[in-house]
ZAVEX-817898 format. One line per field, with one value per residue (C-alpha): residue in three letters; z, y, x; residue number from 1. Coordinates in pm, 1 decimal. Layout:
resn <- [ALA / ...]
w <- [Z / ...]
v <- [Y / ...]
u <- [X / ...]
resi <- [NUM / ...]
***
This chain:
resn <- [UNK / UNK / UNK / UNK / UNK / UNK / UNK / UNK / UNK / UNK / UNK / UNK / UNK / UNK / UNK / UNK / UNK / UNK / UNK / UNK / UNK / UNK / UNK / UNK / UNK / UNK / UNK / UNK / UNK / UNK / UNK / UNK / UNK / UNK / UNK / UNK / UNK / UNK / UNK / UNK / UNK / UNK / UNK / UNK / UNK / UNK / UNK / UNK / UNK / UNK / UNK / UNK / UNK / UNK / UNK / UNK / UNK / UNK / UNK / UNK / UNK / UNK / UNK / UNK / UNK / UNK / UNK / UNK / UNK / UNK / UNK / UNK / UNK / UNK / UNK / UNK / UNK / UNK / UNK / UNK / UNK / UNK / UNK / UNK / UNK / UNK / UNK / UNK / UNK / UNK / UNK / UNK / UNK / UNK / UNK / UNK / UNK / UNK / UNK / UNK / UNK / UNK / UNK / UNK / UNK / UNK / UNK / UNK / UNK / UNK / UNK / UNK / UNK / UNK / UNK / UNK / UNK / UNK / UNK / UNK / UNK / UNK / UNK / UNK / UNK / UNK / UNK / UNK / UNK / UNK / UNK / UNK / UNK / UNK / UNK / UNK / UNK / UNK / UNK / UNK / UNK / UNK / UNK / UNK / UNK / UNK / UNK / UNK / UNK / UNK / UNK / UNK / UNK / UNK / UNK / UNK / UNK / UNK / UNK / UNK / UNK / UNK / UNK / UNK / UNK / UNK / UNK / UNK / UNK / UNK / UNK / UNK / UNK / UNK / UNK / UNK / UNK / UNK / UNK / UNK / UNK / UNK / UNK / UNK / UNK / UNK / UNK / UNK / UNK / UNK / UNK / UNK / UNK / UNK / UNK / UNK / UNK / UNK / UNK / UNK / UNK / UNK / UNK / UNK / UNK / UNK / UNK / UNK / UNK / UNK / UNK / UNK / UNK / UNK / UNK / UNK / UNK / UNK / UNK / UNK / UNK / UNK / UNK / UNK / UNK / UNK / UNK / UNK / UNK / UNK / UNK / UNK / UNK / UNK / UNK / UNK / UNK / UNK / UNK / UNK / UNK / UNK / UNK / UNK / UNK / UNK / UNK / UNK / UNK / UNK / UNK / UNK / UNK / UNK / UNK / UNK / UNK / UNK / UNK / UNK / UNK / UNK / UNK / UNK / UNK / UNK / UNK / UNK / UNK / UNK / UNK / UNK / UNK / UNK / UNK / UNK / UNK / UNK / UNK / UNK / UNK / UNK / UNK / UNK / UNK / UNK / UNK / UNK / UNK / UNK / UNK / UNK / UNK / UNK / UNK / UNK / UNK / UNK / UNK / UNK / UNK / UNK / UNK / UNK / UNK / UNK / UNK / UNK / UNK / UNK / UNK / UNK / UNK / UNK / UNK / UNK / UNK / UNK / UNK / UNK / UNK / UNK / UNK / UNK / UNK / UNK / UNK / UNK / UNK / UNK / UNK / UNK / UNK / UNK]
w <- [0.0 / -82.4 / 152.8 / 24.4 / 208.9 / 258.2 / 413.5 / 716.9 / 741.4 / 745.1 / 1035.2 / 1197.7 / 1218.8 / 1300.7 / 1637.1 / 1693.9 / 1712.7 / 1928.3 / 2144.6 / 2237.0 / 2316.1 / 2493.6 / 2722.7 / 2772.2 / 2890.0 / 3154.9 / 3509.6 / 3681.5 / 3723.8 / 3589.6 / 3329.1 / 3191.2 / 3254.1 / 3036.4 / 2744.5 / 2771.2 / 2730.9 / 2448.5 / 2242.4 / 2303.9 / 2421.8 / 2261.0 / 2076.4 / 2092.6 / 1814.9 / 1760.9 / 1726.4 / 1481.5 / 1251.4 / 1236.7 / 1177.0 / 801.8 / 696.2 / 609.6 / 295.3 / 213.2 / -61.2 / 76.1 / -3.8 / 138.9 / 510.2 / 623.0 / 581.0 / 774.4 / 1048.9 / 1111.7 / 1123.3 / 1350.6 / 1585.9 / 1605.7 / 1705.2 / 1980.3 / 2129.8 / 2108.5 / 2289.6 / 2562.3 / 2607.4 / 2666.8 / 2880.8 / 3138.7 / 3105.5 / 3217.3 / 3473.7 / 3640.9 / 3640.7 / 3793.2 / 4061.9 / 4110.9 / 4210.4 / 4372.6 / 4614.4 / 4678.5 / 4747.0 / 4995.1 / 5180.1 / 5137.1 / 5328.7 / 5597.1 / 5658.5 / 6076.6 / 6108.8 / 6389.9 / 6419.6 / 6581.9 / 6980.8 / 7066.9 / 7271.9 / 7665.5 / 7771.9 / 8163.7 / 8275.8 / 8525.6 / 8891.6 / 9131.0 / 9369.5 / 9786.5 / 9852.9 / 9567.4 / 9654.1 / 10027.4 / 9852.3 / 9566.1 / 9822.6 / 10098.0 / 9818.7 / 9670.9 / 10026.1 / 10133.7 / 9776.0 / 9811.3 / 10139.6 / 10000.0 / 10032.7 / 9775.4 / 9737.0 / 9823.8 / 9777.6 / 9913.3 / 9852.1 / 10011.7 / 10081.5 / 10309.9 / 10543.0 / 10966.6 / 10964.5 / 10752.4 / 10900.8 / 11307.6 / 11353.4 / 11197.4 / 11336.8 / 11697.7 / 11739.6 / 11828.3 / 11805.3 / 12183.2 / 12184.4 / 12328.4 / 12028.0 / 11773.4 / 11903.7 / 11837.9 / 11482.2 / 11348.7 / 11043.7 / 10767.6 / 10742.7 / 10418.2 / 10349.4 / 10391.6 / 10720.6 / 10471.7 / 10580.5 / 10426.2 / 10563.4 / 10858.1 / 10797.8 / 10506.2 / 10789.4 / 10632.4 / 10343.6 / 10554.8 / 10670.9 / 10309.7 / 10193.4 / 10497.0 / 10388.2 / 10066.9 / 10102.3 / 10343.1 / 10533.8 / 10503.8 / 10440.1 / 10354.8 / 10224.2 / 10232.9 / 10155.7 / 10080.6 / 9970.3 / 10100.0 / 10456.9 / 10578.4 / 10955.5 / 11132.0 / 11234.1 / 11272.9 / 11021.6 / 11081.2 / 11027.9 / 11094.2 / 11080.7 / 10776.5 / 10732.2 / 10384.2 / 10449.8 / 10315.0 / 10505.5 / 10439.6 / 10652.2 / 10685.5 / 10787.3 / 10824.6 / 10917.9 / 10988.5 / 11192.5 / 11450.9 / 11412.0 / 11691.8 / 11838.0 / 11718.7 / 11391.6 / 11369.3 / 11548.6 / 11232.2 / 11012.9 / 11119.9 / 11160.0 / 10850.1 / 10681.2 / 10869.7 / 10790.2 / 10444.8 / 10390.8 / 10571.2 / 10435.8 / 10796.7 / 11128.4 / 11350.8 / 11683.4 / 11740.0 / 12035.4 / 12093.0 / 12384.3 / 12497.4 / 12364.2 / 12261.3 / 11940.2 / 11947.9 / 11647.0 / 11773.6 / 12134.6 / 12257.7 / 12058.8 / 12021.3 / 11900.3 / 11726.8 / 11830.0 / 11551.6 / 11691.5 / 11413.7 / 11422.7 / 11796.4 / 11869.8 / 11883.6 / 11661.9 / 11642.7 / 11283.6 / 11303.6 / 11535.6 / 11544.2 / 11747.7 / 11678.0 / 11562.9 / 11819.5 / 11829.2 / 11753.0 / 11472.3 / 11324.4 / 11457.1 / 11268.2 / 10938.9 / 11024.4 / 11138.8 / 11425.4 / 11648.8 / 11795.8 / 11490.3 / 11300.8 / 11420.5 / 11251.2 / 11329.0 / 11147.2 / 11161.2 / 10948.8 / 10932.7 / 10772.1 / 10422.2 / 10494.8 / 10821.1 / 10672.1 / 10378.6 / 10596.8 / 10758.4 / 10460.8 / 10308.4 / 10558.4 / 10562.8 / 10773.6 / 10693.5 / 10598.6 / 10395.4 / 10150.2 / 10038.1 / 9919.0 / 9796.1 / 9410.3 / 9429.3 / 9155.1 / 9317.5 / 9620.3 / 9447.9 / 9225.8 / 9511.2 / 9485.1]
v <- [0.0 / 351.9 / 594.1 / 969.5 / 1253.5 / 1477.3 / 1169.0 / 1159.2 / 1553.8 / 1598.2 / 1273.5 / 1500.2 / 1845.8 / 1629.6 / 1481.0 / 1810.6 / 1973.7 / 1737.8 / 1674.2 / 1996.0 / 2023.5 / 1694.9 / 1822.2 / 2181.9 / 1985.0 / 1748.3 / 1747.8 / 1569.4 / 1411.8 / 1096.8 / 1196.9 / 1318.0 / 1074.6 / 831.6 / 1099.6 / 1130.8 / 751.9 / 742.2 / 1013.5 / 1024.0 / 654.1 / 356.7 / 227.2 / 597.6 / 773.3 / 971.3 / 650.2 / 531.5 / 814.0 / 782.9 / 409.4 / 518.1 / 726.7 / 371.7 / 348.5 / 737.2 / 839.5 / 934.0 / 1259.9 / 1288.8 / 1181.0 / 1502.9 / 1703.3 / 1467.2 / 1418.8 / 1799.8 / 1836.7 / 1517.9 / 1720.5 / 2002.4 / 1861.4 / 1666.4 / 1909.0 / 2116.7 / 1831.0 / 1767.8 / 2175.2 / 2138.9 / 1857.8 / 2040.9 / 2342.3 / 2121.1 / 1941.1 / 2226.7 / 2363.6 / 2094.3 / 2036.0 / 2406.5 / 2346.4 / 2054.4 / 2219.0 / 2514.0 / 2230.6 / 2105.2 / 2369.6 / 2530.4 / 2220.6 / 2209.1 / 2640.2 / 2722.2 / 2947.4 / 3143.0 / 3362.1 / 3045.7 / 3041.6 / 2747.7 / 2457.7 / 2468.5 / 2142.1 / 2188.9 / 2098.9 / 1825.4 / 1841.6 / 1646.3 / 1507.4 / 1585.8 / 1274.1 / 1207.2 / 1538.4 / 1471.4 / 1105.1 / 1250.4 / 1531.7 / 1254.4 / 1057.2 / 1336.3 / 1435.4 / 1101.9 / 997.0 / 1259.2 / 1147.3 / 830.6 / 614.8 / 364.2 / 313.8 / -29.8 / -170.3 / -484.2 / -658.6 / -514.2 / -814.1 / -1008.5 / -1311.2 / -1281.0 / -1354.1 / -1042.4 / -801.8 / -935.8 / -1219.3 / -1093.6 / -747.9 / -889.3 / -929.2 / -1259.7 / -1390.1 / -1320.7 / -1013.1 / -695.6 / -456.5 / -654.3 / -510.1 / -187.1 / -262.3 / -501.5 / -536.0 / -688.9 / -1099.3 / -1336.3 / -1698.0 / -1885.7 / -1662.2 / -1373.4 / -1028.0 / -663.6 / -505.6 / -252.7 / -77.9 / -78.0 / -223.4 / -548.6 / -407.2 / -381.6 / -749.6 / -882.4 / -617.9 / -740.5 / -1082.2 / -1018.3 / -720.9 / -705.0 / -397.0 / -109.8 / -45.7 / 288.1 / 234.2 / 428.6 / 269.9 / 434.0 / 236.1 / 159.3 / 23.9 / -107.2 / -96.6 / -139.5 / 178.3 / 388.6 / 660.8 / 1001.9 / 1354.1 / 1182.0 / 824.5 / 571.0 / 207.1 / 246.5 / 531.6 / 561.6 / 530.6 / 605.6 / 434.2 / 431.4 / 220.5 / 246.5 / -41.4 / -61.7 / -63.0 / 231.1 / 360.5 / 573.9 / 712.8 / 1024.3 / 963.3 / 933.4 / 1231.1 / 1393.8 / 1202.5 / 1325.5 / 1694.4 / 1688.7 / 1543.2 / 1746.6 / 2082.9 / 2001.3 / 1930.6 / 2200.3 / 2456.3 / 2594.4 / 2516.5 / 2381.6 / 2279.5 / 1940.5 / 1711.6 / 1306.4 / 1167.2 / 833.6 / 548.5 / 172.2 / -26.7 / -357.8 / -373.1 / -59.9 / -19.1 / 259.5 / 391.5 / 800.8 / 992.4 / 1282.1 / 1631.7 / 1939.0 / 2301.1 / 2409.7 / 2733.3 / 2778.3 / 2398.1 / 2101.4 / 1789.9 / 1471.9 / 1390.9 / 1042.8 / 774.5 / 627.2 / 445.7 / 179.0 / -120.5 / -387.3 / -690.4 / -962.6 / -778.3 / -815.9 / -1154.7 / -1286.7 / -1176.7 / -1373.7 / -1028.9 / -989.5 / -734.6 / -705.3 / -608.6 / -404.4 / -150.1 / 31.8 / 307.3 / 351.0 / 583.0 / 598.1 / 863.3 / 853.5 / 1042.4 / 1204.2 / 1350.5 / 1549.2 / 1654.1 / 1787.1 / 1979.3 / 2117.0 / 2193.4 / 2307.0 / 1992.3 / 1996.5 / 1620.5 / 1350.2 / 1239.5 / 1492.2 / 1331.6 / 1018.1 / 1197.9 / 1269.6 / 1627.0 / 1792.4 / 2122.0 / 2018.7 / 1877.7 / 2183.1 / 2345.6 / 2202.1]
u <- [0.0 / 163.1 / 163.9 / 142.6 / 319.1 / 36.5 / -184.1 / 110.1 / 52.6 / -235.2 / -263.2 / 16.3 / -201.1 / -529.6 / -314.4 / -171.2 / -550.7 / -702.5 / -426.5 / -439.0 / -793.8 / -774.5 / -507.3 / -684.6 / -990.2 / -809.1 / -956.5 / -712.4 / -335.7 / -450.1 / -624.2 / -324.4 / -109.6 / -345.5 / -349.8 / 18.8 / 105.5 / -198.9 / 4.4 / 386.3 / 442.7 / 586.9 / 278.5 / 58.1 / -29.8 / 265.7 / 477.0 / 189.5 / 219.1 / 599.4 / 609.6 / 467.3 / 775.6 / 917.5 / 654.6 / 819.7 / 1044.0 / 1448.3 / 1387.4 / 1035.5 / 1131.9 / 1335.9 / 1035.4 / 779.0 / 1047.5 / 1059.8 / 652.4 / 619.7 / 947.3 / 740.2 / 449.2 / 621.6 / 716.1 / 377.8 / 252.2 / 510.5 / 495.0 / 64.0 / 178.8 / 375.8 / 166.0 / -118.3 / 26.2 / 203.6 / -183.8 / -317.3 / -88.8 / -68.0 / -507.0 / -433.3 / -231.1 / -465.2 / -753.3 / -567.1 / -448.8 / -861.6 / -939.4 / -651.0 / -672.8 / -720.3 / -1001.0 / -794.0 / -1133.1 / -1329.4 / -1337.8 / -1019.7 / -1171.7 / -1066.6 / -918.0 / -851.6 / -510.9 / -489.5 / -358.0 / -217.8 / -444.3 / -306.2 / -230.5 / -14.6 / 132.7 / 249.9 / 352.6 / 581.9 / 725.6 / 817.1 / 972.2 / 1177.3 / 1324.3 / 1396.3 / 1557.6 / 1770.4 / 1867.3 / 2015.6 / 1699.2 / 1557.6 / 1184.8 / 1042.6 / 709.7 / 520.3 / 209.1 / -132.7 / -296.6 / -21.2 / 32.2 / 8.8 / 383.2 / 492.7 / 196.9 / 257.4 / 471.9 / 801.0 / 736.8 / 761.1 / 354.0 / 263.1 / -64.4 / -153.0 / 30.4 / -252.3 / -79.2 / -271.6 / -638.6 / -467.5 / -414.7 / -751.7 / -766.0 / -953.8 / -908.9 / -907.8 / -1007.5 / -697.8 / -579.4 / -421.1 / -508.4 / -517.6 / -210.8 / -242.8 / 99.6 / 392.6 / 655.7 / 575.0 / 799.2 / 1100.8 / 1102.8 / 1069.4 / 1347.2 / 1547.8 / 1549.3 / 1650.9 / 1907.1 / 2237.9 / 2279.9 / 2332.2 / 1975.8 / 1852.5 / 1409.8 / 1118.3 / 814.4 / 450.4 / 142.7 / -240.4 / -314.8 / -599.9 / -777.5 / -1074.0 / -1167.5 / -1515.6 / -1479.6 / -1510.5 / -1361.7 / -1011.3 / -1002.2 / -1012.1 / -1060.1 / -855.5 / -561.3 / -197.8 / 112.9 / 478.5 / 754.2 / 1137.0 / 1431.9 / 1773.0 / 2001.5 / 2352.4 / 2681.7 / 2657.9 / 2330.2 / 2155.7 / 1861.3 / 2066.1 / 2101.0 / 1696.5 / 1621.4 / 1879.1 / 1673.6 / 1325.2 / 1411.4 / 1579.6 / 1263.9 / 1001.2 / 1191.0 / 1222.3 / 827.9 / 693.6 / 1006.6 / 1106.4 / 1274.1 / 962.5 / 1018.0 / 939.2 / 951.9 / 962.3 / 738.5 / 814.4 / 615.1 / 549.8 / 563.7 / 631.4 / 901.6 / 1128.7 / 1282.5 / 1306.5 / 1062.1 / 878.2 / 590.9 / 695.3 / 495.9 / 565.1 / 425.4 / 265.1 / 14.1 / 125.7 / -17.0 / 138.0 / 66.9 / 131.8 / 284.7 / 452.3 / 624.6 / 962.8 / 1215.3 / 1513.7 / 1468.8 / 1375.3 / 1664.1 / 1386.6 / 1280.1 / 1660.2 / 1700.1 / 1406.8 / 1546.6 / 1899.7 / 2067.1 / 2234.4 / 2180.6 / 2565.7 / 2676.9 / 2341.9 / 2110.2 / 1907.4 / 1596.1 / 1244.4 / 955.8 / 620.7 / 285.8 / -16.0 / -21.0 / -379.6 / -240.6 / 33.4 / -197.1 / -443.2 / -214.5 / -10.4 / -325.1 / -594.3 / -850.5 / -1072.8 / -1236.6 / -1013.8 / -1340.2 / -1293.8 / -961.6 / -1169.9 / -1458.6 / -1308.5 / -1528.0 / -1364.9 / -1527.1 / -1252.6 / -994.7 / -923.8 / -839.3 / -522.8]
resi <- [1 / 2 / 3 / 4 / 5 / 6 / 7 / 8 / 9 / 10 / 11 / 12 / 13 / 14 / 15 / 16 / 17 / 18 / 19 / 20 / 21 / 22 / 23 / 24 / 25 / 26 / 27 / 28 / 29 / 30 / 31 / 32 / 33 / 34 / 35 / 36 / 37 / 38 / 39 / 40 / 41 / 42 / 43 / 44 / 45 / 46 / 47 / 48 / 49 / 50 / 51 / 52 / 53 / 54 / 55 / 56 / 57 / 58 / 59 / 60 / 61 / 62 / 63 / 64 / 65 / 66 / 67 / 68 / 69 / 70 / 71 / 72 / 73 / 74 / 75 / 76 / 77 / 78 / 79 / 80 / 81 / 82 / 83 / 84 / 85 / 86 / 87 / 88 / 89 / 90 / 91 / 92 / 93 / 94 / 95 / 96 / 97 / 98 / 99 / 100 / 101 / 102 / 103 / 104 / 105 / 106 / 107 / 108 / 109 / 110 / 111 / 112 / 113 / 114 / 115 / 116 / 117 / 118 / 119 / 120 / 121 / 122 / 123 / 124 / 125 / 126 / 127 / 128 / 129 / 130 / 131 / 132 / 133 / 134 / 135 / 136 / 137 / 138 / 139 / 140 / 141 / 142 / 143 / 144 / 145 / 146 / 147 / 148 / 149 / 150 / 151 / 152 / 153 / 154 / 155 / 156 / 157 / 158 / 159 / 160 / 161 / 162 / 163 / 164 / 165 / 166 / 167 / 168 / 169 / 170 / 171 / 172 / 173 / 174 / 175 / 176 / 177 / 178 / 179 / 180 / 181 / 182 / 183 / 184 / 185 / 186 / 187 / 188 / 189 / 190 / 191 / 192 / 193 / 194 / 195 / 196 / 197 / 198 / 199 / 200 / 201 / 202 / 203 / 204 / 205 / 206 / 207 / 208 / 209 / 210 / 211 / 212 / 213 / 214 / 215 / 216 / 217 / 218 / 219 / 220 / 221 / 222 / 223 / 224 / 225 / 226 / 227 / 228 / 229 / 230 / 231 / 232 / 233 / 234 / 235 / 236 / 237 / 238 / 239 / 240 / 241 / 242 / 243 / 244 / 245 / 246 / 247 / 248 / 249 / 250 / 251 / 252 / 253 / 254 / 255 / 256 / 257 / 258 / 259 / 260 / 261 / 262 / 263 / 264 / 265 / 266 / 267 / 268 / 269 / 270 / 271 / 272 / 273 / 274 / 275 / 276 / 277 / 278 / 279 / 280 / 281 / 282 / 283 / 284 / 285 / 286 / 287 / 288 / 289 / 290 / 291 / 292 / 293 / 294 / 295 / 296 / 297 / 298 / 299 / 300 / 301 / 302 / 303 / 304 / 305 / 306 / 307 / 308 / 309 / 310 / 311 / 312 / 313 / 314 / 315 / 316 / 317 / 318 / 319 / 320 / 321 / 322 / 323 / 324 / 325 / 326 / 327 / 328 / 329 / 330 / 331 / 332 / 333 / 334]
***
């Protein structure tokens, strides 16, 4: 079949036309895309066209090779153009849908605080830390021996009514103080011992304006070679000045617990009265003995309050029941 040269232009000027009105007309990136490939790739129309110059004369080719250049690069020019457009508007779409409206009212989200018991807690922790003490923690829910037995109660001993607590199936109990701590950290640590330990205790008591069947507690102990009634009283007015920020005077009263000996309540004058804020004493030489120490060699002091009774204090409660109460109205207070 012969091919004439004006047949291959005028094919040339008809793809040139609606190319261009096919690109002009283009919605999208795709689009494009599809009518690229469908003109200028390997088997599109342009590559059509030129696969007749074969059935053309020698001196015939030059001139069809310069039409089908020039419309080339018409097209890959309305190409560009196009796409540059389009991305150009897809841009501007997207940043349409993304724009802050800086004139609508910003939504409050209320910043959260830290509750006065976790307060007191975190203070107690930081001071003590920074005394050279390591936090421990113990089981709630613990066995007569750790609770009592190991903290020189026995089962007939009259200190136990002073403490009831709240008893499990199987002769577990809740715990009544954290002191159970320090006998399992004895047993697994050698001395020197520096721990404070915070967490939940539980008692049997009538509740009112400042008692709780379900309070928190925070205890200490120190054990090893040398240590003195002394060296507690250091420790204590060291603490006490620390967490309420200025010299107090304090005093220790003589008193009984069965695990320390000789053992103290601790009085601070606060607001021209004095309080009672926690009790202490050195550790009693059964209490080391039961956890294979021996007491000619180690002694050692500890000392625990309740968490509700310093934050009541430090931050003017007048019912312990409020602590428990989660009154928002109260609590951001605080």
């Amino acid at each position: 079949m012969t091919v004439q040269l004006s047949d291959i232009e005028t094919q040339l000027e008809i793809l040139a036309s609606e190319s261009k009105s096919a690109i002009a007309t283009a919605n999208t990136l795709e689009q494009l895309e599809q009518l690229r490939v469908g003109y200028l790739g390997k088997k599109g129309q342009l590559s059509q066209i030129l696969g007749m110059m074969g059935k053309l004369s020698p001196d015939q080719r030059p001139k069809v090779g310069a039409i089908a250049n020039t419309v080339k690069e018409a097209l890959q020019a309305d190409l560009e153009d196009k796409r540059a457009g389009l991305q150009t508007a897809q841009i501007q779409a997207k940043l349409a849908s993304e724009t802050l409206d800086v004139t609508m009212p910003g939504i409050f989200r209320p910043q959260g605080r830290v509750h006065p018991l976790n307060a007191v807690i975190d203070r107690t922790l930081d001071i003590f830390v920074g005394l050279g003490y390591t936090v421990a923690n113990g089981p709630e829910m613990e066995t007569d021996y750790y609770n009592f037995e190991a903290l020189n109660t026995p089962p007939d001993h009259p200190a136990r009514d002073m403490q009831d607590t709240f008893y499990l199936p199987g002769g577990d109990l809740l715990r009544t103080q954290t002191s159970s701590v320090q006998i399992r950290y004895m047993e697994q640590h050698k001395p020197p011992i520096r721990i404070v330990s915070p967490g939940r205790v539980y008692r049997r008591d009538t509740v009112d304006a400042t008692h709780a069947a379900v309070f928190h507690q925070i205890e200490l102990l120190a054990i090893g070679e040398g240590l003195t009634f002394t060296d507690l009283k250091g420790t204590i007015k060291e603490f006490l000045r620390q967490m309420f920020g200025q010299d107090l005077p304090i005093r220790f009263r003589t008193s009984y617990f069965p695990f320390t000996e000789p053992s103290a309540e601790v009085d601070l004058q606060w607001n021209g009265k004095w309080l009672e804020v926690l009790g202490c004493g050195t550790v009693d030489p059964n209490v080391l003995k039961g956890v294979g120490l021996d007491p000619e060699k180690y002694t050692g002091f500890a000392a625990g309050f309740g968490v509700e009774r310093f934050a009541m204090v430090l931050y003017e409660i007048d019912d312990i029941r409020r602590v428990y109460s989660s009154d928002l109205r109260f609590l951001r207070q605080f």
